[in-house]
ZAVO-131537 format. One record per residue (C-alpha): residue in three letters; x, y, z. Coordinates in steps of 0.1 Angstrom, whole numbers, plus 5000, padded with zeros to 4 digits. Layout:
REM ZAVO-131537
ALAXYZ;...
END
This chain:
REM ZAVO-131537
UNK484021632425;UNK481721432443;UNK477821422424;UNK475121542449;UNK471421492452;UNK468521672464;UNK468421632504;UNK465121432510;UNK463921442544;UNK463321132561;UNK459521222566;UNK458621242528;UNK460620932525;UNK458120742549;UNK455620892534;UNK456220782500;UNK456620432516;UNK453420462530;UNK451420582499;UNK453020232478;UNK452220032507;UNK448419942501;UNK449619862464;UNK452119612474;UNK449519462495;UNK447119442472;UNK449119312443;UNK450419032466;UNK447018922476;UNK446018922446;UNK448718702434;UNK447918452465;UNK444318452453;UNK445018352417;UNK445718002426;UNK442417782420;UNK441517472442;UNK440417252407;UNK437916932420;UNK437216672393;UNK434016622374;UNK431816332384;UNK432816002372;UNK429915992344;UNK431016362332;UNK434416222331;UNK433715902315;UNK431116062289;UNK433316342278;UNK436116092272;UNK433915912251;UNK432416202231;UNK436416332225;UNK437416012217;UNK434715992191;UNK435516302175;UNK438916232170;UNK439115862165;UNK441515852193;UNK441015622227;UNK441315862252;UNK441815762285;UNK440615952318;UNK442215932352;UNK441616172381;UNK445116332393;UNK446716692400;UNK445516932384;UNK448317152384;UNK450017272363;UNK448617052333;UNK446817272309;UNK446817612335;UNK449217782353;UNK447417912384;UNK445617552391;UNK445917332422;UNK443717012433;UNK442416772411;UNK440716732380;UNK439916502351;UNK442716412326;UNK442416312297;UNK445016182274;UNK445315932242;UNK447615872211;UNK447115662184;UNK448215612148;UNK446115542115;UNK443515822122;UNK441715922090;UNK441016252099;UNK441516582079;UNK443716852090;UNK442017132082;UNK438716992099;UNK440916992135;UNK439317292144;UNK435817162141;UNK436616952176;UNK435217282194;UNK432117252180;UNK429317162202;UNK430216972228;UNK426616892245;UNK425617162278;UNK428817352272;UNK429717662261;UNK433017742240;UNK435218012255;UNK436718132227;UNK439318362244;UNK441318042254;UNK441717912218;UNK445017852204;UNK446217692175;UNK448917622155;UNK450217422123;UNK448717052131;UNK446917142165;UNK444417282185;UNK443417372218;UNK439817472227;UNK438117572265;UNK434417492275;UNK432817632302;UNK429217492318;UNK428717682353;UNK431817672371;UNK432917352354;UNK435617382324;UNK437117132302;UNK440117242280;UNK441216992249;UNK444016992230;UNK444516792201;UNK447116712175;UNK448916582151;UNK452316532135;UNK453416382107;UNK456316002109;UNK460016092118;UNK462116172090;UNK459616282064;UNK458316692065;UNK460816842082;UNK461517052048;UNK458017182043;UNK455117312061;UNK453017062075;UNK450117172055;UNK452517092023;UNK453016742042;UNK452516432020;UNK453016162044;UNK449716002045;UNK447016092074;UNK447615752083;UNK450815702091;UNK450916042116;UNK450316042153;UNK447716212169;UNK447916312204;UNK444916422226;UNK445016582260;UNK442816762285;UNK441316832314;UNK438116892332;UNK437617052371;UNK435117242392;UNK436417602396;UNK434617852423;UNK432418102414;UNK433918392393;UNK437418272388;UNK439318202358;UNK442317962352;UNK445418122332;UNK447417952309;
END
């Protein structure tokens, strides 16, 4: 025996095509629209909010303007600021990491891009429709936690590597980058 199904008639068939239609068309233009067009900070905004992360960390960070996508975001395309450094013999405390999103001058933390993890943290600042996203951590030598949580970790601070990374970008109005 041979299953059957319910005769449908060409017409309501169209016509359900129909209704979807202006949903597919929507969700794909809104998908092409998600992309941003990053364009770097100024040289001096660069150059100063190098120097301000690199003095919060103890870590010489270098910035270089390049693509902006994806780095940090996944919806990013242009250029931007990049920042980027890794250095050993930092004396700072773990459990202060977090502090690195306090305050940076004329920006404004955006908390719901915050994310961290055993050893790291990553933190989003917005000041108009500039943003600057940081990440920073740090992991103790090769060969010496791997048995314990790094918050147990008894290599010295000094001997770890800490790696800092980021980026900064004009966005236009009203649009938000996506991780």
């Amino acid at each position: 025996m041979t299953p059957t199904r319910p005769a449908t008639s060409r017409a309501a068939t169209a016509l359900r095509l129909a209704a979807a239609l202006p949903l597919i068309l929507a969700a794909t233009a809104a998908s092409a629209q998600s992309t941003i067009t990053a364009k770097p900070l100024s040289d001096d905004d660069c150059s100063q909010l190098a120097k301000e992360t690199s003095d919060r960390t103890g870590v010489p960070v270098d910035v270089v303007v390049g693509d902006a996508g994806p780095y940090i975001f996944t919806n990013l395309d242009g250029t931007a600021c990049l920042f980027s450094g890794t250095a050993t013999g930092v004396s700072k405390n773990l459990e202060n990491l977090a502090t690195i999103g306090e305050g940076f001058e004329g920006w404004t933390r955006d908390s719901a891009y915050d994310a961290d993890a055993p050893g790291a943290t990553s933190v989003t600042f917005t000041r108009g429709n500039d943003w600057f996203a940081l990440s920073v951590g740090a992991e103790p030598p090769t060969d010496t936690c791997e048995d314990v949580m790094i918050s147990e970790c008894k290599a010295p601070l000094s001997e770890w590597t800490w790696t800092v990374s980021g980026m900064a970008f004009t966005a236009p109005a009203g649009v938000r980058p996506e991780y």
